[in-house]
N, CA, C and O atoms as a printed pandas DataFrame, in Angstrom:
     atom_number atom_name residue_name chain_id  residue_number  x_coord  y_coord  z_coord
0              1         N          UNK        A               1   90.054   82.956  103.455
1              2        CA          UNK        A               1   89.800   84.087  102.616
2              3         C          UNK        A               1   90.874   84.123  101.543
3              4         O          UNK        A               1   92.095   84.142  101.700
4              5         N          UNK        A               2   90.092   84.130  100.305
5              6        CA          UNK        A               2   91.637   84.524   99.353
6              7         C          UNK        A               2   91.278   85.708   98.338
7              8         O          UNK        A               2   90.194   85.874   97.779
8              9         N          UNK        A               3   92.620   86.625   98.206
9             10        CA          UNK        A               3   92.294   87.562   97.495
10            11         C          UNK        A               3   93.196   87.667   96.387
11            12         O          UNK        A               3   94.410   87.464   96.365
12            13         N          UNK        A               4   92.015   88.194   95.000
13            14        CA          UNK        A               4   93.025   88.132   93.986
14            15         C          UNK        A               4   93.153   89.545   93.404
15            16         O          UNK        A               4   92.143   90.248   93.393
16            17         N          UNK        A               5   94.400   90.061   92.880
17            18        CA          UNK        A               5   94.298   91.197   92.541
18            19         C          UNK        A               5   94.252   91.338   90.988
19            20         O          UNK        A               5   93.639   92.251   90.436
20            21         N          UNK        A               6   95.014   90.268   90.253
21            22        CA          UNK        A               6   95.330   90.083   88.927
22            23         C          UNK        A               6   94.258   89.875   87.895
23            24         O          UNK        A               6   94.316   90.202   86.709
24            25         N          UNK        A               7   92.996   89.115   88.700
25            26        CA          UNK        A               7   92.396   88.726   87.630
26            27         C          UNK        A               7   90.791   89.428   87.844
27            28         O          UNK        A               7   90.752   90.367   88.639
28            29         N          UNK        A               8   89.848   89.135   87.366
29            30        CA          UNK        A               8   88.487   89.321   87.402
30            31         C          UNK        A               8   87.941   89.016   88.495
31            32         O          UNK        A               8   88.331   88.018   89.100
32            33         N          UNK        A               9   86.890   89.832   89.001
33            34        CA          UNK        A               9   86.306   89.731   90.238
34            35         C          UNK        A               9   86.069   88.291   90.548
35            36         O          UNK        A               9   86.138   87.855   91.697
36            37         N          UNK        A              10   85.790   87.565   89.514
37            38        CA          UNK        A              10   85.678   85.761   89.823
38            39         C          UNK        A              10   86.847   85.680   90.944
39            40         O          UNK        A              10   86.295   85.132   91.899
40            41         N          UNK        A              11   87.960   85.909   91.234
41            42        CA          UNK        A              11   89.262   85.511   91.676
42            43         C          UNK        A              11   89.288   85.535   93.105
43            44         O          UNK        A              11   90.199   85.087   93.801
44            45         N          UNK        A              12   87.608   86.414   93.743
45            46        CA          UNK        A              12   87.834   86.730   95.313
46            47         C          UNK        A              12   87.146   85.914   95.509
47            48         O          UNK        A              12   86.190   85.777   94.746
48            49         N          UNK        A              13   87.339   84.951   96.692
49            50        CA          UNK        A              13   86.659   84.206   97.118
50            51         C          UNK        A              13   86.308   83.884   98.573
51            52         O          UNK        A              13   87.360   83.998   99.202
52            53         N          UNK        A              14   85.440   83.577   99.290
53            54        CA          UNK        A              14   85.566   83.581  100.568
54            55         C          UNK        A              14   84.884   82.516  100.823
55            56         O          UNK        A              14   85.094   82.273  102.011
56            57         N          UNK        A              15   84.151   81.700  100.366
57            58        CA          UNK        A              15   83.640   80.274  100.317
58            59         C          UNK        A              15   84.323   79.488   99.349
59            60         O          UNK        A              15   84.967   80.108   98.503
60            61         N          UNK        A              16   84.308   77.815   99.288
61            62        CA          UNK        A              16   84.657   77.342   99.116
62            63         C          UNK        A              16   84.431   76.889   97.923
63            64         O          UNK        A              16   84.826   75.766   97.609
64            65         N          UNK        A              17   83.560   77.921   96.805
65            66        CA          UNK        A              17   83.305   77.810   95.807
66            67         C          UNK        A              17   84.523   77.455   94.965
67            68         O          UNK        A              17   85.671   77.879   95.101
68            69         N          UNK        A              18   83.911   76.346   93.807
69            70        CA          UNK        A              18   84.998   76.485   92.882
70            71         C          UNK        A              18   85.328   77.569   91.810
71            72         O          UNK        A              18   84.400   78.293   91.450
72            73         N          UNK        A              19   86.243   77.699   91.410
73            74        CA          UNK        A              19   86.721   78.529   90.218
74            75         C          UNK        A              19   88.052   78.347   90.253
75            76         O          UNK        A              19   88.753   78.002   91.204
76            77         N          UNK        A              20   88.442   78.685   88.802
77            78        CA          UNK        A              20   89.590   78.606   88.379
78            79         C          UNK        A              20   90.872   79.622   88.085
79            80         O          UNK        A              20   91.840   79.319   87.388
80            81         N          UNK        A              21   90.678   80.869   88.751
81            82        CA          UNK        A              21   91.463   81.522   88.847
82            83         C          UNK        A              21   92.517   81.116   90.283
83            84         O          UNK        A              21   92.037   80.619   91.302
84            85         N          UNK        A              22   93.781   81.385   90.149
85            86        CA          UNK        A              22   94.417   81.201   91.794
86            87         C          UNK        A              22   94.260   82.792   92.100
87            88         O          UNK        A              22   94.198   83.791   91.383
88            89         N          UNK        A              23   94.228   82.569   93.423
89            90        CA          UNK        A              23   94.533   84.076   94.491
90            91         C          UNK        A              23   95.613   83.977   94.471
91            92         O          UNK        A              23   96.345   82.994   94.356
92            93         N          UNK        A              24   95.999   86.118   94.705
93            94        CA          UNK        A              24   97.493   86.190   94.436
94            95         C          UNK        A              24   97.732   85.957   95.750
95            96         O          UNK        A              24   98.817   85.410   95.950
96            97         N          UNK        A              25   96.677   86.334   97.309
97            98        CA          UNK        A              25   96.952   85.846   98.492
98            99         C          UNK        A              25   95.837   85.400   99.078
99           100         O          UNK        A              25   94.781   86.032   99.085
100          101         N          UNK        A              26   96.071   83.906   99.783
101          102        CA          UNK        A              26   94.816   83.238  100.800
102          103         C          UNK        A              26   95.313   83.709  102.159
103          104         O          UNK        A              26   96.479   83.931  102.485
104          105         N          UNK        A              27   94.474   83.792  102.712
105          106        CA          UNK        A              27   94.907   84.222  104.239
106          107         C          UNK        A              27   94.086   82.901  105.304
107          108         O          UNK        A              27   92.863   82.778  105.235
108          109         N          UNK        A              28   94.883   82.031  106.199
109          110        CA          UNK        A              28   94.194   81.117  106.801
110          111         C          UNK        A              28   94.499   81.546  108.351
111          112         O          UNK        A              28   95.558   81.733  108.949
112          113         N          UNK        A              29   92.832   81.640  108.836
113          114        CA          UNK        A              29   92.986   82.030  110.337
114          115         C          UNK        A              29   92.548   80.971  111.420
115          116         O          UNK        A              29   91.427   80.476  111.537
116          117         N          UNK        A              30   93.892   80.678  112.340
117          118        CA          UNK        A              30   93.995   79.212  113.089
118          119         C          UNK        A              30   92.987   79.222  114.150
119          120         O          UNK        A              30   93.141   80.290  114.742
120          121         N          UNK        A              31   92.060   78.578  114.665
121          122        CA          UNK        A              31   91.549   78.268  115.396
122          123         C          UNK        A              31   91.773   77.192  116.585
123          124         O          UNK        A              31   92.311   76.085  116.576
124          125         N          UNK        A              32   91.383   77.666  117.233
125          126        CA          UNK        A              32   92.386   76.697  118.653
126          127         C          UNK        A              32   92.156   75.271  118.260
127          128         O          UNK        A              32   93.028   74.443  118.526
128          129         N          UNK        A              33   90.930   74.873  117.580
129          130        CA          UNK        A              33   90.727   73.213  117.503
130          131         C          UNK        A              33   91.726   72.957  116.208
131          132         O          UNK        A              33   92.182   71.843  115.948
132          133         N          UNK        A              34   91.991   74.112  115.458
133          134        CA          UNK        A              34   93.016   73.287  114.062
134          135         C          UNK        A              34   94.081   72.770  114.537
135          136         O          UNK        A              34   94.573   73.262  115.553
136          137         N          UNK        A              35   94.744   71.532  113.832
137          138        CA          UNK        A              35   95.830   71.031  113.786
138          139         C          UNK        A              35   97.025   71.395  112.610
139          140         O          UNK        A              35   96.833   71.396  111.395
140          141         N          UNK        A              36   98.295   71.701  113.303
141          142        CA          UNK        A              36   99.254   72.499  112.963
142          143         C          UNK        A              36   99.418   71.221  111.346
143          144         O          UNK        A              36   99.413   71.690  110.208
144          145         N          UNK        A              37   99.498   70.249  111.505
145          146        CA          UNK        A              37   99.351   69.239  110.244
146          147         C          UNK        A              37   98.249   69.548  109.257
147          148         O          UNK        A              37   98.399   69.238  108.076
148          149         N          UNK        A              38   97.227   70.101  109.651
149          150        CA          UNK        A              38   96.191   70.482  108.773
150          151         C          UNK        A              38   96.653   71.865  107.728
151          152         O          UNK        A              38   96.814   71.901  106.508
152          153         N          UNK        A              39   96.786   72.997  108.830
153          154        CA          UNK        A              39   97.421   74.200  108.613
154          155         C          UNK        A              39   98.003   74.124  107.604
155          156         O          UNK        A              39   97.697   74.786  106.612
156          157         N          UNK        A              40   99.368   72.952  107.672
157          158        CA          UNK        A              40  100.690   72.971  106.643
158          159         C          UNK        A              40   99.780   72.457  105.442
159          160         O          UNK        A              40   99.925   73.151  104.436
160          161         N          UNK        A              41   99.021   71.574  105.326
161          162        CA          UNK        A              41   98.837   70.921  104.467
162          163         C          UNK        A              41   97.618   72.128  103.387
163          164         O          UNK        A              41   97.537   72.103  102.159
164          165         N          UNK        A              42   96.968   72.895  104.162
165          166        CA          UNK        A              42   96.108   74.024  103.380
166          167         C          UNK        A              42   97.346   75.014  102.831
167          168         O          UNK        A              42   97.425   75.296  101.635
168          169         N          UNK        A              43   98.159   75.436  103.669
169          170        CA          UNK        A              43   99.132   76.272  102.765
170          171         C          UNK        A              43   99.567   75.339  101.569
171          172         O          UNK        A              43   98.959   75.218  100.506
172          173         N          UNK        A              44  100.586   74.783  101.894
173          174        CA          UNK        A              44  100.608   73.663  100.411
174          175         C          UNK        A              44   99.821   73.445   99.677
175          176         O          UNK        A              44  100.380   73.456   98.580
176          177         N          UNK        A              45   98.636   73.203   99.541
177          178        CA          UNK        A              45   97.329   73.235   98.843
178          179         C          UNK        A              45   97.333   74.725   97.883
179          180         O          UNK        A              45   97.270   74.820   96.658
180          181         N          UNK        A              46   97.402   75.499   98.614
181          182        CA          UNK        A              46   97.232   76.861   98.011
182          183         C          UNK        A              46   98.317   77.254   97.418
183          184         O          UNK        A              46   98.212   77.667   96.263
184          185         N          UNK        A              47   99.714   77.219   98.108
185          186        CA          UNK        A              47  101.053   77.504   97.319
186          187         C          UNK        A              47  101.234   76.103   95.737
187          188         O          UNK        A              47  101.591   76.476   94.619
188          189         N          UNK        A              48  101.083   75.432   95.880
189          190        CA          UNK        A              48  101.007   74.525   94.664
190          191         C          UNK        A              48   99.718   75.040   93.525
191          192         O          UNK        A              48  100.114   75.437   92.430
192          193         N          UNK        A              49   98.552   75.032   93.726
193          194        CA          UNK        A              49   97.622   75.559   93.071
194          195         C          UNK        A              49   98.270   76.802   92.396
195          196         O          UNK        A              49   98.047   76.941   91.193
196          197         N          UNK        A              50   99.233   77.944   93.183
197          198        CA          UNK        A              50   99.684   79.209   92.095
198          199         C          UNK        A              50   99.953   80.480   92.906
199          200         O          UNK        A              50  100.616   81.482   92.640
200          201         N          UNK        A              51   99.112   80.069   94.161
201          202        CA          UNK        A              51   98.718   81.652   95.164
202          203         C          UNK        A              51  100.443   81.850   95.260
203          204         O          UNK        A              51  101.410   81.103   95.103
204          205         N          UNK        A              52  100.284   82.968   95.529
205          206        CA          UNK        A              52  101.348   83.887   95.630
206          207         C          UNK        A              52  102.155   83.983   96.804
207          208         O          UNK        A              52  103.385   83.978   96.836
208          209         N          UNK        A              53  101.063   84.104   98.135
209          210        CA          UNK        A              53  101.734   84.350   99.212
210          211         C          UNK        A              53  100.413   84.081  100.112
211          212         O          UNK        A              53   99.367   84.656   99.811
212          213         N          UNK        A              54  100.470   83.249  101.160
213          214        CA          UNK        A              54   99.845   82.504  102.485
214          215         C          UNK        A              54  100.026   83.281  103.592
215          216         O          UNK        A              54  101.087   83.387  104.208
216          217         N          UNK        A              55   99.050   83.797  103.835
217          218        CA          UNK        A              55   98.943   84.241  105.546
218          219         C          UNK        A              55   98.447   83.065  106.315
219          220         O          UNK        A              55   97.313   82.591  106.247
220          221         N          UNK        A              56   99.359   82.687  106.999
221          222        CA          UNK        A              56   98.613   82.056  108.640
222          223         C          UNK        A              56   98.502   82.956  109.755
223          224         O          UNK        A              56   99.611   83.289  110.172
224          225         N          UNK        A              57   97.306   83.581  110.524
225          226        CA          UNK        A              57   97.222   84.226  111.002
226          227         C          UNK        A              57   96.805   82.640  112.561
227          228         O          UNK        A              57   96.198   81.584  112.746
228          229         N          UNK        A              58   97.563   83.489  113.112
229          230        CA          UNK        A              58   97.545   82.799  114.757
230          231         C          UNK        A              58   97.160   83.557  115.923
231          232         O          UNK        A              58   98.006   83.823  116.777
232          233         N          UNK        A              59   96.127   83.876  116.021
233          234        CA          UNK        A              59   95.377   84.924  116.981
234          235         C          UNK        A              59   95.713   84.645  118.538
235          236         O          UNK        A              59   95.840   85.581  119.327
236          237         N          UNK        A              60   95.862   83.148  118.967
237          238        CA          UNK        A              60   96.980   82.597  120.242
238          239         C          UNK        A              60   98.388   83.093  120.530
239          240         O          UNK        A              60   98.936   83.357  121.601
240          241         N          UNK        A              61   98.799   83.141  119.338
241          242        CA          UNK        A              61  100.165   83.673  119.363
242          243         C          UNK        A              61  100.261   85.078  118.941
243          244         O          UNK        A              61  101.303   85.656  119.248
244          245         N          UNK        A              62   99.183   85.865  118.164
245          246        CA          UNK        A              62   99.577   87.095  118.238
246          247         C          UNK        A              62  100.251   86.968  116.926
247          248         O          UNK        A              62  101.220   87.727  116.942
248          249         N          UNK        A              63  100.157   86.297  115.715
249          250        CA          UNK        A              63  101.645   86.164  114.731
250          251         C          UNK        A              63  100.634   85.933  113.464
251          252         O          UNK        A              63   99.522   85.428  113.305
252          253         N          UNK        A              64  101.700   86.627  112.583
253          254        CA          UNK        A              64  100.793   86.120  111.304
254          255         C          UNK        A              64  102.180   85.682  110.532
255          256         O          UNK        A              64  103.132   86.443  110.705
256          257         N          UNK        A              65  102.392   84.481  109.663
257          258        CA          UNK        A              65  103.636   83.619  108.689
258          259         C          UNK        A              65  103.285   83.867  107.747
259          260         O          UNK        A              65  102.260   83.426  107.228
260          261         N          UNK        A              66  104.068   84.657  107.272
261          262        CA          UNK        A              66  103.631   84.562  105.521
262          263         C          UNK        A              66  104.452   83.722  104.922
263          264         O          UNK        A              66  105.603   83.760  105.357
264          265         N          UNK        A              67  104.247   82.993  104.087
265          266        CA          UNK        A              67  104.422   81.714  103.431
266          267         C          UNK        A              67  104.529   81.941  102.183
267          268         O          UNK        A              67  103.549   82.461  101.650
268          269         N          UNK        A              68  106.018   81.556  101.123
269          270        CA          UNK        A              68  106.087   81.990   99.824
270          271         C          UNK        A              68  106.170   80.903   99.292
271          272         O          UNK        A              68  106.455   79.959  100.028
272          273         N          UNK        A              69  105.898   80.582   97.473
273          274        CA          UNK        A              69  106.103   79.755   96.739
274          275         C          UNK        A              69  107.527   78.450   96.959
275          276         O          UNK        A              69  107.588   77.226   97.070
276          277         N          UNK        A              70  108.636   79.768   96.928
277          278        CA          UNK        A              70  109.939   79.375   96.979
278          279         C          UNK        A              70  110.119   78.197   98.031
279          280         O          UNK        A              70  111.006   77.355   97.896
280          281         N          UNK        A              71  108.845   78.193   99.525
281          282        CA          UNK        A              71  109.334   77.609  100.906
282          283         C          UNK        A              71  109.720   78.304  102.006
283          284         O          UNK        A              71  109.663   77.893  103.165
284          285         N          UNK        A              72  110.125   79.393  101.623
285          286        CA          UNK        A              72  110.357   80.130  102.281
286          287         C          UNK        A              72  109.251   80.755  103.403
287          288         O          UNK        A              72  108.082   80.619  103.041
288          289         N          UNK        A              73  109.491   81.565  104.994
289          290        CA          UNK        A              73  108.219   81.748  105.476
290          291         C          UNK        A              73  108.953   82.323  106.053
291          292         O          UNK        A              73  110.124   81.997  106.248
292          293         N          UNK        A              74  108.231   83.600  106.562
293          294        CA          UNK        A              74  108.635   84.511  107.948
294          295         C          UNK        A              74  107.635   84.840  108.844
295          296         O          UNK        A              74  106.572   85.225  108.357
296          297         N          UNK        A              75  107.756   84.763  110.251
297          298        CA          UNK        A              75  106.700   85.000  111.037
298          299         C          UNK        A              75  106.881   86.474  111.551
299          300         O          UNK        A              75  107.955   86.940  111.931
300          301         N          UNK        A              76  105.641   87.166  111.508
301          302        CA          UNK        A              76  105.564   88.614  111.871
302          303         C          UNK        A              76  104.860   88.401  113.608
303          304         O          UNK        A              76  104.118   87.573  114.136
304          305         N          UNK        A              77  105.520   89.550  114.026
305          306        CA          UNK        A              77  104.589   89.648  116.023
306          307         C          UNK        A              77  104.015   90.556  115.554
307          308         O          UNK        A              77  104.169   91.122  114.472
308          309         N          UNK        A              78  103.084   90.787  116.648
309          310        CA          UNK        A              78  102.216   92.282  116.678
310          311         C          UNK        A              78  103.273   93.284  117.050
311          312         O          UNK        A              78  104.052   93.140  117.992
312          313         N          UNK        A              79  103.231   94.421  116.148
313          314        CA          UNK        A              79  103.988   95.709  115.954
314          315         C          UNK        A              79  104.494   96.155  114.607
315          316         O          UNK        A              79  104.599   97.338  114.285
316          317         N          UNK        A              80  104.797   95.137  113.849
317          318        CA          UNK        A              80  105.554   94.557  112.579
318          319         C          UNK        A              80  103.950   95.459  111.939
319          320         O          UNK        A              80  102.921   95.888  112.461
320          321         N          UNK        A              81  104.765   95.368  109.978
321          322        CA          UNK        A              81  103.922   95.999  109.646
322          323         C          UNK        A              81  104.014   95.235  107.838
323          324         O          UNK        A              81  105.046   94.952  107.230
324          325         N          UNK        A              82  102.716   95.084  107.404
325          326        CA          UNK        A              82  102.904   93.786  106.385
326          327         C          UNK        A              82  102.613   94.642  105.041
327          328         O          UNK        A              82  101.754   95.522  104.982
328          329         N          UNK        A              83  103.249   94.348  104.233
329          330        CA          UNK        A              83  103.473   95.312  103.001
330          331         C          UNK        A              83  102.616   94.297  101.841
331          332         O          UNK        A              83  102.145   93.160  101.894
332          333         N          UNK        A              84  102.717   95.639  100.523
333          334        CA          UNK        A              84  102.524   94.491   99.058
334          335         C          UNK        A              84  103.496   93.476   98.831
335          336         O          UNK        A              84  103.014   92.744   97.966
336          337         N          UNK        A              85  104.301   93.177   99.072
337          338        CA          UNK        A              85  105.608   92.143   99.273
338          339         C          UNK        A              85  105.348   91.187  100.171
339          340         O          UNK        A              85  105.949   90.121  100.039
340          341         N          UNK        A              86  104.495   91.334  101.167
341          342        CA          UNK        A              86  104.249   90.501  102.082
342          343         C          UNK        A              86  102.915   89.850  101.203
343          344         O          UNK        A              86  102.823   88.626  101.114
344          345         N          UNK        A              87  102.193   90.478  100.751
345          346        CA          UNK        A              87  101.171   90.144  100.271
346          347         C          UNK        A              87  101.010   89.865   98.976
347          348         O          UNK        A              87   99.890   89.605   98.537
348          349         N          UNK        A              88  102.100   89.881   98.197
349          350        CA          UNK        A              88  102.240   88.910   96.839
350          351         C          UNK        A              88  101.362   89.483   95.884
351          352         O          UNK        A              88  100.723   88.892   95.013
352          353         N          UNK        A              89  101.401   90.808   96.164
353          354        CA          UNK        A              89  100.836   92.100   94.978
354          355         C          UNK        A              89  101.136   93.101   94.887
355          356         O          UNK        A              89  101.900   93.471   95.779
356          357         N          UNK        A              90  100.782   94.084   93.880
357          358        CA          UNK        A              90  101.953   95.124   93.921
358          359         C          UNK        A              90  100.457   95.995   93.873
359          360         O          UNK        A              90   99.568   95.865   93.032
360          361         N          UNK        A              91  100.489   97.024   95.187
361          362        CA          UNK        A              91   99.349   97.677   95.849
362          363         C          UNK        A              91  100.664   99.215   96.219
363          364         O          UNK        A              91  101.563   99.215   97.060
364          365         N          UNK        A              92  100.384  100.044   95.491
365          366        CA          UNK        A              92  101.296  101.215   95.711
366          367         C          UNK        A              92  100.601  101.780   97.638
367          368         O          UNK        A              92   99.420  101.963   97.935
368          369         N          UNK        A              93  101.401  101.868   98.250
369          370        CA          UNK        A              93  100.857  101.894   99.683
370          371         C          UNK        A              93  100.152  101.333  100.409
371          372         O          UNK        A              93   99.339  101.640  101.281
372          373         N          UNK        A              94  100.672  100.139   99.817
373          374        CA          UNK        A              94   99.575   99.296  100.961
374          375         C          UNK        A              94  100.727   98.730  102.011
375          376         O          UNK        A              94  101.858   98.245  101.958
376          377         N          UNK        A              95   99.479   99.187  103.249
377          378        CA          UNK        A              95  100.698   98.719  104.382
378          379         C          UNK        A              95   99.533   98.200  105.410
379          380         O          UNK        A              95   98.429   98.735  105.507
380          381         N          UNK        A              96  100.058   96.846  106.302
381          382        CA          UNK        A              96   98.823   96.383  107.423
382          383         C          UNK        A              96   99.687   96.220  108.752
383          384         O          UNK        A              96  100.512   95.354  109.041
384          385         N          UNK        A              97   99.173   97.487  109.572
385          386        CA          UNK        A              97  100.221   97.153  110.447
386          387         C          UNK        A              97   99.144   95.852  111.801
387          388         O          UNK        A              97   97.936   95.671  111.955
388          389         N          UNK        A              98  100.284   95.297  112.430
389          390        CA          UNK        A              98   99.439   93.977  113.485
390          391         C          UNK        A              98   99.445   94.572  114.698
391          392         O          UNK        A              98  100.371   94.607  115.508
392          393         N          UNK        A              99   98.625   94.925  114.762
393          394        CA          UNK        A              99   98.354   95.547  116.134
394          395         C          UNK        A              99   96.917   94.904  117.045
395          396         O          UNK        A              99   96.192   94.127  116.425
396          397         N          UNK        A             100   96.599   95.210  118.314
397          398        CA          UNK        A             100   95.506   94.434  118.974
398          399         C          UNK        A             100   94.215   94.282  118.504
399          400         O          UNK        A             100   93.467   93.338  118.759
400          401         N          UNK        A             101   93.908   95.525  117.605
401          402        CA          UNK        A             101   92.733   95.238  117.032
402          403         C          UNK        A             101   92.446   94.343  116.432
403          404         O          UNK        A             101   91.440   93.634  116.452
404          405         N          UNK        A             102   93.658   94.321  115.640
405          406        CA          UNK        A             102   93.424   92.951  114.526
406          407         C          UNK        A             102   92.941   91.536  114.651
407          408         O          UNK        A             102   92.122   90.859  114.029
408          409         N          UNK        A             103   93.890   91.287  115.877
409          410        CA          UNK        A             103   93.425   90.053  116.605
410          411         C          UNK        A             103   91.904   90.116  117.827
411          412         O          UNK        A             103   91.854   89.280  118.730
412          413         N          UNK        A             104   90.703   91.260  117.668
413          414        CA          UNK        A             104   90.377   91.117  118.440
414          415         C          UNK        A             104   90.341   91.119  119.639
415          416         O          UNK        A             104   89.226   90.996  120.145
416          417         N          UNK        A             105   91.539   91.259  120.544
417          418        CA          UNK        A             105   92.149   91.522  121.661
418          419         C          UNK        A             105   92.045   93.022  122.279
419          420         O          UNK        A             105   92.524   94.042  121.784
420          421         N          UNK        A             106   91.330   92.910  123.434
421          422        CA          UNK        A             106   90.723   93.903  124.566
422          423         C          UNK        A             106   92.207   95.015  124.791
423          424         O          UNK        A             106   93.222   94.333  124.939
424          425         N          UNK        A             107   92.389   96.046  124.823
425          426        CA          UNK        A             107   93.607   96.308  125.407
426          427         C          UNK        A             107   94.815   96.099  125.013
427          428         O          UNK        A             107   95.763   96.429  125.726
C-alpha cells in the first residue's frame, strides 16, 4: 500500500499500477512465506524511487520498522504510538497507536 499526501489523487496506490508520482509513505505487510532479503530489497526500491518513509509491518512479531531515506530505521512493539513523523507527512494529529486490533489478533 502506498500513500501519498503531496500530490494528486494519482499518488495513492494499492496495485501495482504504474505512475509517476512517489508516495510520501509505502507500507509493506510481511507474510510468513516472504523472505527477509526480499523485504530489504522492496524498501530500497521504494526509499530510492523518493518515498519518504517505509512501514514494514510484521504481524509475527507484533512490530512495525519504519524505514527513512537517511538509512536510518526504528522498530515500534505493540503499545508504541506512530505519528506524522513516523509517517513522512505532516498530518496535524495524526496519531496510529499498535495495538491487537491492528494486527488482527484475538485478545
Amino acid at each position: 500500500m502506498c500513500i501519498g499526501c503531496q500530490s494528486s489523487a494519482s499518488a495513492v496506490s494499492a496495485t501495482k499500477a504504474s505512475t509517476t508520482a512517489t508516495p510520501d509513505l509505502a507500507v509493506e505487510v510481511v507474510s510468513p512465506e516472504d523472505r527477509d532479503s526480499a523485504v530489504s530489497a522492496k524498501v530500497q526500491q521504494y526509499l530510492s524511487a523518493g518515498t519518504g518513509r517505509v512501514w514494514v509491518v510484521r504481524p509475527a512479531t507484533q512490530t512495525v520498522t519504519v524505514h527513512r531515506p537517511d538509512g536510518s530505521a526504528r522498530t515500534y512493539e505493540m503499545g508504541a504510538t506512530l505519528t506524522s513523523e513516523e509517517a513522512g507527512f505532516a498530518v496535524a494529529g495524526f496519531t496510529l497507536g499498535l495495538v491487537r486490533d491492528h494486527y488482527g489478533c484475538a485478545g
